[in-house]
N, C-alpha and C positions, 0 to 999 in steps of 0.2 A: 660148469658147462658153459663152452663158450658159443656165444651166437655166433651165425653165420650173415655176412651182409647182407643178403636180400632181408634176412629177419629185422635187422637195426633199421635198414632200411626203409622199413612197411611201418615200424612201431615210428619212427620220427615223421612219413606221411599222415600216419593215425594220431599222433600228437601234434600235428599243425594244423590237421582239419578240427581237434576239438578243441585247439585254443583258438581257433577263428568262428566255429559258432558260440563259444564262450564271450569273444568281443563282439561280435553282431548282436549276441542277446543283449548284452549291456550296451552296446550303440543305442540299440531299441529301447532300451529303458529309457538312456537318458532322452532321446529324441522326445519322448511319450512325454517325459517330467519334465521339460523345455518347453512344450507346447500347451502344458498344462497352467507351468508359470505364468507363461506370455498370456494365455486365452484368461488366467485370472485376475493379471493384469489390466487386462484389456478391458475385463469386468468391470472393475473398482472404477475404472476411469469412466467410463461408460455413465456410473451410480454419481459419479462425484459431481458436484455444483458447481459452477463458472465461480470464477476466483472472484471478488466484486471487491475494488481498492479504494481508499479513502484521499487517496492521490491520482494524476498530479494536480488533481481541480481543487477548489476551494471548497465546494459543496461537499460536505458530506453525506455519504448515502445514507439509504433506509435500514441496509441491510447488513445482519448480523451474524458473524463470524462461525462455523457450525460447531456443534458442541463438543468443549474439549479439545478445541481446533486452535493453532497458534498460528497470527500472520505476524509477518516482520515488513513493515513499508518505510525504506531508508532513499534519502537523498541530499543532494545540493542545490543549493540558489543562490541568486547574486540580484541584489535590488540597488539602481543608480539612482539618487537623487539629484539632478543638476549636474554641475561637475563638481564638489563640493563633498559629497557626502555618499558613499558607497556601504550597501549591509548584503554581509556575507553567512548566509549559513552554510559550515561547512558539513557537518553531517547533521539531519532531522532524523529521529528514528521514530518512528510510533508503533509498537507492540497490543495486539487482540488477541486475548484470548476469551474464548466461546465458556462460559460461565455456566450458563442455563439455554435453554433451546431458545429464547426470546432474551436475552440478557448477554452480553460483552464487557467484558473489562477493558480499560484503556490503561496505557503509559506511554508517554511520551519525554521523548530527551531530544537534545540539541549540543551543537559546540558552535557561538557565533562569532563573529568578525566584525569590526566596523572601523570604516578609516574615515579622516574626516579632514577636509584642507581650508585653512584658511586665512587669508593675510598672507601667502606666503609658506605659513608653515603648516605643521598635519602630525597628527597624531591616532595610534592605531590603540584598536582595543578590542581581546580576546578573551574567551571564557566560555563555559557551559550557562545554560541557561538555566531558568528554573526546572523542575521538577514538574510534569502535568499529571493527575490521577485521573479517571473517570468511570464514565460505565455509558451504554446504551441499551436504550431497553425498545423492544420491537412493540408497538404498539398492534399493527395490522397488517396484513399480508396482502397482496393487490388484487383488487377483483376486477372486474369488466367496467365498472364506474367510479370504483375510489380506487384512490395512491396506497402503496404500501407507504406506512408511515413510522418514526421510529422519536422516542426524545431522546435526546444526548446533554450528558451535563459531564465537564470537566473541574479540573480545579488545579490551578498552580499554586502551588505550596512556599511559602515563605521561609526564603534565608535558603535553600538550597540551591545556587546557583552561584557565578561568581560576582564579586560585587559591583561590578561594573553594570550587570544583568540585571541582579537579583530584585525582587520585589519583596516591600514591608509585610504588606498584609496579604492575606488570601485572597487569591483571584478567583472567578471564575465566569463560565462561559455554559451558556444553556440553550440548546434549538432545538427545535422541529422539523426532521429531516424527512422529507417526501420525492417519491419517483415515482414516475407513470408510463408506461408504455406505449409509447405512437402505433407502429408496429413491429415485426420481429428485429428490424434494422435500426430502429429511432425507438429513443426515450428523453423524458424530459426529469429534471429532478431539482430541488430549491433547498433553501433554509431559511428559518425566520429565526432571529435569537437576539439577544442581550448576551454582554457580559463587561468585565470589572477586570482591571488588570492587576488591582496590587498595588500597583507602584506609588509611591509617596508623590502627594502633590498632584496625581494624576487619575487618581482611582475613582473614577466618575464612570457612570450609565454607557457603554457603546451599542446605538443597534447596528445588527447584521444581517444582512440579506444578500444571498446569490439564488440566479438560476442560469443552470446549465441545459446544455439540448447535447448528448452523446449518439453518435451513429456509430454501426456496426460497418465496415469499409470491405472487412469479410474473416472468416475465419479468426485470425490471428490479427488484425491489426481494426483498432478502433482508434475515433478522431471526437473531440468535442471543441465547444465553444461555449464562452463563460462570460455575464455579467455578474458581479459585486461590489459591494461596499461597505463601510465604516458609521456609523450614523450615530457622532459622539454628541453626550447634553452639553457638552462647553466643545468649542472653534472648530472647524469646518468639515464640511463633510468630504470622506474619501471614497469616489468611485473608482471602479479600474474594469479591464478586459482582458481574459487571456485566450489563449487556444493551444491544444497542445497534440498526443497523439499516443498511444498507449500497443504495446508489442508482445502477445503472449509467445513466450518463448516454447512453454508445454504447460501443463493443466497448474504448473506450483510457482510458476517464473515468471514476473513482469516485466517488462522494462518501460519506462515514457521518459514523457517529455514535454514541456508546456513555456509557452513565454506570453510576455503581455507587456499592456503600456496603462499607466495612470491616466483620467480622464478630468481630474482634479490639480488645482492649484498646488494642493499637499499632497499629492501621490508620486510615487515614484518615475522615473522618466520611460524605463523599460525596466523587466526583471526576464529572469531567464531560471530554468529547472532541471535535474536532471535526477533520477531514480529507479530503483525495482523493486519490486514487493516478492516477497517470498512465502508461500502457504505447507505448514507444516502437518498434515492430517495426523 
């Protein structure tokens, strides 16, 4: 039997209208599972904790990476001494990951530079540095009258670096890392420590102390300013200052930035930084 046209006709109108509420239902789905993403999205972010970096400042913070949580904080610096003597680190990496809800592992790596002129002539020298292990452990959490407070101990590891770098013995480095809350927009945070470098010849007592005052500028861009220094048992002491400025890109992206000048006979002339931290939930 053959159809007649108005019949092919009617059945190809009646197969357009039901393959077009067939895509409309599935527009509708997806729209529904688009909004569902996003709004659960939007949840997590909502839940999730301000990224807090261990860069570009000296001080490091009180506080401890969230559990199971991987941050990556990498960068560059250049430190001049004189005209004579220039250190380069070309990339610092330091790796946290969240161990226990009060506990962080640390590692830390480096690849550094140094050139040096003298007389006339000059000579460059490149390598990885040593190897740094550690941990920080949360001591307190901050209340209305005390600092959150946290201890941090590292340790550079001997003969893993390149020679020019490396150090003999086991170094390490131990502090007291505290922050307090001015208000929503100001905070102040410090360190008190010792440490040991390793190095043959040189591996004597250093103390160390910074404190930092960080302001919130809004949103997305925060600023600090920094005093520290070096406080070795054999020849002089090194103070310095920096200030730098820190750029949330979205809740897992940093970017900054920080320079400074020596305030000491042995400190550098200026140095300069550049970085981002990455937080992997």
């Amino acid at each position: 039997m053959v159809s007649s046209p108005e019949t092919s006709s009617g059945q190809a109108i009646w197969q357009m209208k039901t393959n077009y509420n067939h895509m409309k239902n599935m527009m509708k789905k997806i729209s529904l599972l688009a909004v569902a993403v996003l709004f659960s999205g939007w949840l997590t972010a909502q839940e999730k904790a301000d990224m807090v970096t261990d860069r570009p400042d000296q001080t490091e913070s009180a506080t401890i990476v969230s559990l199971k949580g991987f941050q990556i904080e990498s960068g560059f610096s250049f430190e001049k001494y004189n005209s004579e003597i220039n250190n380069t680190t070309y990339n610092s990496t330091l790796v946290r990951y969240g161990l226990l809800e009060k506990i962080e592992l640390r590692l830390g790596l480096a690849y550094l530079g140094t050139n040096v002129s003298l007389d006339g002539g000059s000579f460059d020298e490149s390598g990885f540095a040593p190897i740094v292990v550690g941990a920080k452990f949360q001591l307190q959490e901050e209340s209305e009258r005390l600092p959150k407070l946290a201890i941090m101990t590292t340790f550079t590891l001997p003969k893993t670096g390149a020679s020019v770098y490396e150090n003999k013995y086991l170094g390490a480095d131990f502090r007291v890392n505290g922050e307090y809350s001015l208000n929503e927009a100001m905070s102040l945070g410090c360190n008190l420590g010792v440490a040991w470098s390793g190095a043959e010849g040189s591996n004597t007592a250093v103390g160390i102390y910074t404190a930092v005052i960080g302001m919130s500028l809004s949103e997305k861009l925060g600023a600090f300013a920094e005093l520290y220094g070096f406080l070795p048992k054999e020849g002089k002491n090194d103070h310095r200052w920096d200030a730098g400025m820190t750029y949330s890109v979205n809740d897992d992206l940093q970017l900054d930035f920080a320079t400074g000048i020596g305030l000491s006979k042995v400190s550098p002339d200026f140095f300069i930084s550049l970085g981002l931290s990455i937080r992997m939930p």
